[in-house]
C-alpha positions as CSV (number, residue, x, y, z in Angstrom):
1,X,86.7,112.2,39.4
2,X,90.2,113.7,39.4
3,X,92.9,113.0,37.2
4,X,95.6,110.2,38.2
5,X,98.7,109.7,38.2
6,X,98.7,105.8,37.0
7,X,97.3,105.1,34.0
8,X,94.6,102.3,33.0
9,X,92.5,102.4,36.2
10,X,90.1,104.7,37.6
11,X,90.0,106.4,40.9
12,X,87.1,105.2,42.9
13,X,84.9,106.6,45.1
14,X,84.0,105.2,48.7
15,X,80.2,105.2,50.2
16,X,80.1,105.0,54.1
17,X,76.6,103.6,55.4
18,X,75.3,103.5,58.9
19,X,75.0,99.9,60.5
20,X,72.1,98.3,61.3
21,X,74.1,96.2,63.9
22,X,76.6,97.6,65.7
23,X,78.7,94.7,67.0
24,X,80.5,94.7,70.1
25,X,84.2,95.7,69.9
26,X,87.1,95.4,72.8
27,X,90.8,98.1,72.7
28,X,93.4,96.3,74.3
29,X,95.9,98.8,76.1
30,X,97.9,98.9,79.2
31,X,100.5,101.5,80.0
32,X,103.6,99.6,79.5
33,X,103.6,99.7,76.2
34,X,104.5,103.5,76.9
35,X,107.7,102.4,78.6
36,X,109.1,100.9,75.3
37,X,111.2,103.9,75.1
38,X,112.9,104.7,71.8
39,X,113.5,107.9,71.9
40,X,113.3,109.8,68.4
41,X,112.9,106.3,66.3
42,X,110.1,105.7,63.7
43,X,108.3,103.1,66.3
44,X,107.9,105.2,69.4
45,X,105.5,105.6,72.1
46,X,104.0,108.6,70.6
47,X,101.8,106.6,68.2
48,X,99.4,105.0,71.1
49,X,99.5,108.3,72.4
50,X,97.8,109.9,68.9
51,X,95.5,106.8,68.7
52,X,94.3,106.8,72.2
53,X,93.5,110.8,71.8
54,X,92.2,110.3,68.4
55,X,89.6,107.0,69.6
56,X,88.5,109.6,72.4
57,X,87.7,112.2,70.2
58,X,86.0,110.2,68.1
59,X,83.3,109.3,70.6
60,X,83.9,105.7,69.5
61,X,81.6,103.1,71.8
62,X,84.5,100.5,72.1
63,X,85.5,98.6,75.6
64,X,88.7,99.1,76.8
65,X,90.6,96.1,78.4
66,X,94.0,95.2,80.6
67,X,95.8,92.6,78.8
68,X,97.7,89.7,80.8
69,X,101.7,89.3,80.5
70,X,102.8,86.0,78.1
71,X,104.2,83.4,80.5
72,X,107.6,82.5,78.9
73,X,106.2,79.3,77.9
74,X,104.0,80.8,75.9
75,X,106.7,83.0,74.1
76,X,108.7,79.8,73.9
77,X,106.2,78.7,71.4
78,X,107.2,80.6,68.8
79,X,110.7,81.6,70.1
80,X,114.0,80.0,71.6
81,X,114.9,80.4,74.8
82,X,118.2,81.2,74.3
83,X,116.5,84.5,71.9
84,X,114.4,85.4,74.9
85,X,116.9,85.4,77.5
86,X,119.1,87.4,75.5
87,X,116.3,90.4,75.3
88,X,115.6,89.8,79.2
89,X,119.3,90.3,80.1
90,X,119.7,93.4,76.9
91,X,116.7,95.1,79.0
92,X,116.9,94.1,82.3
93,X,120.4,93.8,83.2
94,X,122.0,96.0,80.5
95,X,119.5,98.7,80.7
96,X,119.0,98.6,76.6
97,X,120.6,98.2,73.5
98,X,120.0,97.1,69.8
99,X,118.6,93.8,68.9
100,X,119.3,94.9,65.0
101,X,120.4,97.7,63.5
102,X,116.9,99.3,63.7
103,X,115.4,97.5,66.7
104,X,115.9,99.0,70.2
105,X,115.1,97.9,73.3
106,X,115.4,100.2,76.5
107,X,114.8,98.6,80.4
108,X,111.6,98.5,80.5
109,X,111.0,97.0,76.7
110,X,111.1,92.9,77.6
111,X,108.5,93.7,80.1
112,X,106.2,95.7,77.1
113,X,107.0,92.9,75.0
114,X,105.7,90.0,77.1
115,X,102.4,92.4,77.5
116,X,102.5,92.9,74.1
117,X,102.5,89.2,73.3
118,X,99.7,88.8,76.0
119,X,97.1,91.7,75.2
120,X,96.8,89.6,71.9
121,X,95.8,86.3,73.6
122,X,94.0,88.5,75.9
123,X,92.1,89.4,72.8
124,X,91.8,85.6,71.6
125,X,89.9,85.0,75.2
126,X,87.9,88.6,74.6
127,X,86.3,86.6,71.0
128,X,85.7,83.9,73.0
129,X,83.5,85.2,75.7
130,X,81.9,88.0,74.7
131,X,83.3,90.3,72.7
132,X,82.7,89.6,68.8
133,X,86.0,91.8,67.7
134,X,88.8,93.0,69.0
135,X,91.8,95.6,68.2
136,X,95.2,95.1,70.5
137,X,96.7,98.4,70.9
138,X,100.5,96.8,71.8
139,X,103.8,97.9,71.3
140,X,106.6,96.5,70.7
141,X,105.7,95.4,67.3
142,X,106.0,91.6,66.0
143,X,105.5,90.3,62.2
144,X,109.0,90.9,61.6
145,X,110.6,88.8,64.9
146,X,112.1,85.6,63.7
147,X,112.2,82.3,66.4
148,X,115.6,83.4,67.3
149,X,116.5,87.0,65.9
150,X,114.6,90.0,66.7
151,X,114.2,92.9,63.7
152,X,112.7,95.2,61.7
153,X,111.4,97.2,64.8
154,X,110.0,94.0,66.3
155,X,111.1,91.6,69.3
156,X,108.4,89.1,69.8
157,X,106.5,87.9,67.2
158,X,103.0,88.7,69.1
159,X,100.8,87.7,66.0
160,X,102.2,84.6,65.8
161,X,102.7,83.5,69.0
162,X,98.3,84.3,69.7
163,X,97.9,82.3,66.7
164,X,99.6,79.2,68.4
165,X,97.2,80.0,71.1
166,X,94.2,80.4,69.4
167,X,94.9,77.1,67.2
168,X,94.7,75.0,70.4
169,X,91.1,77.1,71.4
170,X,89.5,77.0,67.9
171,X,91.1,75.3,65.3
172,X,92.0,77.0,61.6
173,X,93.7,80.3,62.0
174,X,93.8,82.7,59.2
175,X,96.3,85.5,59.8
176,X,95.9,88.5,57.4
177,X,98.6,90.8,57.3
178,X,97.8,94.4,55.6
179,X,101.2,96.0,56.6
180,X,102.8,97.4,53.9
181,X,106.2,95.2,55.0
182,X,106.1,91.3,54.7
183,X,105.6,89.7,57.4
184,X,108.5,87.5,57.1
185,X,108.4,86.0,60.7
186,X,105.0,84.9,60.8
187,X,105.0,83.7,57.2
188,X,108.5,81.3,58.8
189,X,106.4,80.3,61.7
190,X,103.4,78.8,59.8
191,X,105.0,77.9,56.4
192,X,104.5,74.3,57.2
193,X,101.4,74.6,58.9
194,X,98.0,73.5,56.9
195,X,96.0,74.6,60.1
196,X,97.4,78.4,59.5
197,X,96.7,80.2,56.2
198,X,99.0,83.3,56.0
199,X,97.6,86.0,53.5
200,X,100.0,89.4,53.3
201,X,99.6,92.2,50.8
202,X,103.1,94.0,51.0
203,X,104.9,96.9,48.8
204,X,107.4,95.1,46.3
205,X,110.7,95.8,46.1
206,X,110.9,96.8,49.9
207,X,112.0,95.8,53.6
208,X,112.9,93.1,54.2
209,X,113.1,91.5,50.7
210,X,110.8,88.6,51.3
211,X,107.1,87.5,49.8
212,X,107.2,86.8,46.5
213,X,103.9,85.1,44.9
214,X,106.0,82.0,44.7
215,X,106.3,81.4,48.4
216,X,103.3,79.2,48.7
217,X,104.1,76.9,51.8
218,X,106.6,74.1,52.8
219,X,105.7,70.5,51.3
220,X,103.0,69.5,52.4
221,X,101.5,72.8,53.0
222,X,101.4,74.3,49.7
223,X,98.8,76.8,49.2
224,X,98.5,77.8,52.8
225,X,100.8,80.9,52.4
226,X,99.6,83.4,50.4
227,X,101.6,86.7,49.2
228,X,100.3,89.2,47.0
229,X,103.0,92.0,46.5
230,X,102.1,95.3,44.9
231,X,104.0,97.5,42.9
232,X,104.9,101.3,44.6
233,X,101.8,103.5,44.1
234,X,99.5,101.1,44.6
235,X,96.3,102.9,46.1
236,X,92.7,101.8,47.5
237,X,91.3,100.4,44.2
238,X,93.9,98.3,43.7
239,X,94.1,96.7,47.7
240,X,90.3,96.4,47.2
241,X,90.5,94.6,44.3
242,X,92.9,92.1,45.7
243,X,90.9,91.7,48.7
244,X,87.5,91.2,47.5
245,X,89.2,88.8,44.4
246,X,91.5,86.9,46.1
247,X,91.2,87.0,49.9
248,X,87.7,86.8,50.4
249,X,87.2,83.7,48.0
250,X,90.3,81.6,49.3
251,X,89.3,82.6,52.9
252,X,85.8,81.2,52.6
253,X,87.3,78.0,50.9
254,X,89.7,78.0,54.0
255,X,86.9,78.9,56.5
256,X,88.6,79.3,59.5
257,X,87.6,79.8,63.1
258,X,89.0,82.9,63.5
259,X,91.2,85.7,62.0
260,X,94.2,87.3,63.1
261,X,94.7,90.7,61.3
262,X,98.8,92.4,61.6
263,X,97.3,96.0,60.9
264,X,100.0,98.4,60.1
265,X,98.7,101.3,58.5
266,X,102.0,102.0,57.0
267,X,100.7,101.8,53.4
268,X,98.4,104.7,54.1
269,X,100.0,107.7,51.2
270,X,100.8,109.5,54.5
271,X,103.2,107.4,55.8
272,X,107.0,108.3,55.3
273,X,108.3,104.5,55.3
274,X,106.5,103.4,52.1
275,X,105.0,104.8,48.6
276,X,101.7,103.2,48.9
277,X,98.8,105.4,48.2
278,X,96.2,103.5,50.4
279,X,93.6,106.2,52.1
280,X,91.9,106.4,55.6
281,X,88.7,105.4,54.2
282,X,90.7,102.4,52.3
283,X,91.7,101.1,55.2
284,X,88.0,100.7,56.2
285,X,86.9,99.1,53.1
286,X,89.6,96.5,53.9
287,X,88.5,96.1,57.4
288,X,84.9,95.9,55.8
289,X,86.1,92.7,53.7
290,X,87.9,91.3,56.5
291,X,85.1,91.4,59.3
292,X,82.4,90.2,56.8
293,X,84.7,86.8,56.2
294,X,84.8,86.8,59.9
295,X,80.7,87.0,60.0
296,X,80.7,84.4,57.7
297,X,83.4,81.8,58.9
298,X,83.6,82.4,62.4
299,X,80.9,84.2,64.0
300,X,82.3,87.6,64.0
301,X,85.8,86.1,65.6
302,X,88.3,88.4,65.0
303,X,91.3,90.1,66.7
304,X,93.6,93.0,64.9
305,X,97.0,93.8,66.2
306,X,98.9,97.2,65.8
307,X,101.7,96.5,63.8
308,X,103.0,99.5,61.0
309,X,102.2,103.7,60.7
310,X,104.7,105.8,61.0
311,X,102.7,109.3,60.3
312,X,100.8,110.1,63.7
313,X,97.8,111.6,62.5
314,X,97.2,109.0,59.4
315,X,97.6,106.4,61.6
316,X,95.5,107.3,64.5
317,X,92.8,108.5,61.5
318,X,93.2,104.9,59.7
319,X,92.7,102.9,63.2
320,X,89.4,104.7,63.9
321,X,88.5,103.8,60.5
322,X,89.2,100.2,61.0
323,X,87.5,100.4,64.5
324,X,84.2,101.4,62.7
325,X,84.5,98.8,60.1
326,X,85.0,96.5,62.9
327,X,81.8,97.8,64.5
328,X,79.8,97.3,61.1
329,X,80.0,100.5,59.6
330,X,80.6,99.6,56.0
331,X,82.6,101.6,53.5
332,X,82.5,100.3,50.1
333,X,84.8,101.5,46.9
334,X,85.0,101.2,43.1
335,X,87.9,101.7,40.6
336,X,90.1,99.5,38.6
337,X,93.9,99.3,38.6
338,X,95.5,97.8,35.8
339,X,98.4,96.8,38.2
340,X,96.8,95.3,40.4
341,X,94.9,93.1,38.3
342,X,97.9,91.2,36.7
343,X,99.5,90.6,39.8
344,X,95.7,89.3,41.0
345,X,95.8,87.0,38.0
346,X,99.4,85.8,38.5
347,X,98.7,84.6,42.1
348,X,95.6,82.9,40.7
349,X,97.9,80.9,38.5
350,X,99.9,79.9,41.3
351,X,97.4,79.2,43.8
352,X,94.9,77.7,41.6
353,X,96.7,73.9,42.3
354,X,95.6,74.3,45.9
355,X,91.8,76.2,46.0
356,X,89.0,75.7,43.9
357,X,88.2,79.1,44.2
358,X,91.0,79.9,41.6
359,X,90.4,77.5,39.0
C-alpha cells in the first residue's frame, strides 16, 4: 500500500480473475473513420490506429464488423436539418473548416460522421442477433454535439441518435457516460425523456461547464438524468464507489433493455485533457459493474462507443481492458475516498424523491 496524495481514503487494490464464461463480443470499425483528418489536433486518426494495434497484440477473441452509414433521417432524429446540411456543404463543398473553435471537419469528415453514427446502430442490431456486447470503434466523436451546433470535438451526436434507435427496438435505454467531460448533448436530448435514463460521471469544474447534481430531468422527467461530478484527482476508488453505490442500484430500479456506454478514457491519470487519476485496470472494474447490470436487466445487451482519450497508449491499454470486462473477465477493487463519498451522498439526497433505491 503506498502513500497518497489525498487524504482520508485508502488506495485500493484490484484482483483480475479468469471467466468462467466468456461472452461473445463484436469491434465495430470501418476505414473511414481514418479519413476524419485533423491533422495535429487532440482527436485525430492516430488513436484507432493505437487501439486497433494494441486489440491485435493483445490476442483478444473479439469479432470485427463493417458498420452501415446513418440515412439522414436517421440523423434527423436527433439533429436539424439545417445543422446537417451545413457540415455536408463545410465538408463536401468547402473542403473543411471549423464547426467550433475546437471542432474540425476536413472533406472526407461528414462522410466518417454518418458511419460514425451508423456503426453504433450497427451495434444496436449486433445485441440483437447475436452478439451479447459490443464496442463501436467510431470517429468523429458525439456526446458533446447539440441538435443544431456541433462542439467540443464532436459533430453528430452518435450515442444519442443509436439511443433513439434502440428505443423503438427495445424499449428503456440507459446511457452511461464515463467520459471525463459532460455529456452535455445527450443529457439535452433525453432531458425530457422517462424512457431514457442518462447517468455521467464527469471532472468538476471542467469543459463544457454543464452537469451539476441538480440537473435531474425536465418536468415530468425528474430523476431520469443523473450527474455525479467529481472533484480533480479523483482516482479508481472513488469512480468505483460511485458506480457500485449509485449506478448499479438506480440502474436495476430503472431496469432497462439495454445500455449505451459513451466510453472516453480521458479520465485515465495519463490523459493530458483532464486531472483524473482513473487507472487501466479502473477502467475495467467500471466495465465490470456496467456489463453485470447489463446481465442482469437485459441479457448481456450492451453497446460501448469510443468517445474521450487523448494519451495513445493509455487509451488503447484502457479499451483492451474494457474489452475483457466486456468478455467476463472481472476485475474487482477496494479503497475509500472521502470525496467521493459526500458527493455519493449528496446525489442520494437529490435523487432519493425519484428511486427507492436512495431512500
Amino acid at each position: 500500500m503506498r502513500d497518497d496524495p489525498y487524504p482520508g481514503k485508502i488506495v485500493f487494490y484490484i484482483e483480475i480473475h479468469s471467466p468462467l464464461h466468456m461472452t461473445r463480443t463484436g469491434v465495430i470499425y470501418h476505414p473511414i473513420y481514418l479519413e476524419h483528418e485533423t491533422c495535429d489536433h487532440p482527436e485525430r486518426k492516430e488513436r484507432l490506429i493505437a487501439i486497433l494495434d494494441k486489440i491485435e497484440s493483445s490476442g483478444l477473441d473479439v469479432e470485427f464488423i463493417t458498420p452501415r452509414s446513418a440515412t439522414i433521417d436517421e440523423v434527423e432524429t436527433n439533429h436539424s436539418r439545417d445543422y446537417i446540411d451545413q457540415v455536408r456543404f463545410m465538408c463536401e463543398e468547402q473542403g473543411g473548416g471549423y464547426l467550433d473553435m475546437d471542432t474540425v471537419v476536413s472533406a472526407k469528415s461528414y462522410e466518417a460522421a454518418l458511419m460514425a453514427a451508423g456503426g453504433v446502430m450497427t451495434g444496436v442490431d449486433a445485441v440483437s442477433d447475436d452478439l451479447d456486447n459490443v464496442f463501436a470503434l467510431v470517429r468523429p466523436p458525439g456526446h458533446h454535439a447539440l441538435r443544431g451546433r456541433g462542439m467540443g470535438f464532436c459533430v453528430f451526436n452518435n450515442v444519442a441518435i443509436a439511443t433513439r434507435y434502440a428505443r423503438k427496438k427495445f424499449g428503456r435505454v440507459l446511457i452511461v457516460d464515463w467520459d471525463v467531460h459532460h455529456g452535455n448533448g445527450t443529457s439535452a436530448s433525453f432531458y425530457s425523456d422517462r424512457s431514457v435514463m442518462y447517468f455521467s460521471t464527469h471532472q468538476s469544474p471542467h469543459y463544457p461547464g454543464t452537469g451539476r447534481v441538480d440537473e435531474v430531468g425536465a418536468k415530468g422527467a425528474e430523476g431520469f438524468t443523473i450527474n455525479v461530478p467529481l472533484q480533480p484527482g479523483t482516482d479508481d476508488p472513488g469512480y468505483l464507489m460511485v458506480y457500485r453505490e449509485v449506478l448499479r442500484p438506480v440502474a436495476l430500479e430503472f431496469d432497462p433493455d439495454i445500455i449505451l456506454v459513451s466510453a472516453g478514457q480521458d479520465a485515465h491519470q495519463g490523459d493530458p485533457l483532464s486531472s483524473m487519476r482513473l487507472s487501466t485496470e479502473g477502467f475495467g472494474a467500471m466495465a465490470s459493474i456496467v456489463k453485470e447490470v447489463a446481465d442482469l436487466c437485459c441479457e448481456g445487451r450492451m453497446v460501448a462507443t469510443l468517445e474521450g482519450g487523448y494519451n495513445l497508449e493509455a487509451l488503447s491499454d484502457s479499451v483492451v481492458a474494457v474489452l475483457r470486462a466486456f468478455q467476463g473477465e472481472v476485475v474487482q477493487g477496494n479503497g475509500d475516498d472521502t470525496r467521493a463519498a459526500q458527493r455519493i451522498e449528496e446525489v442520494k439526497r437529490v435523487q432519493r424523491a425519484y428511486w427507492d433505491c436512495f431512500s
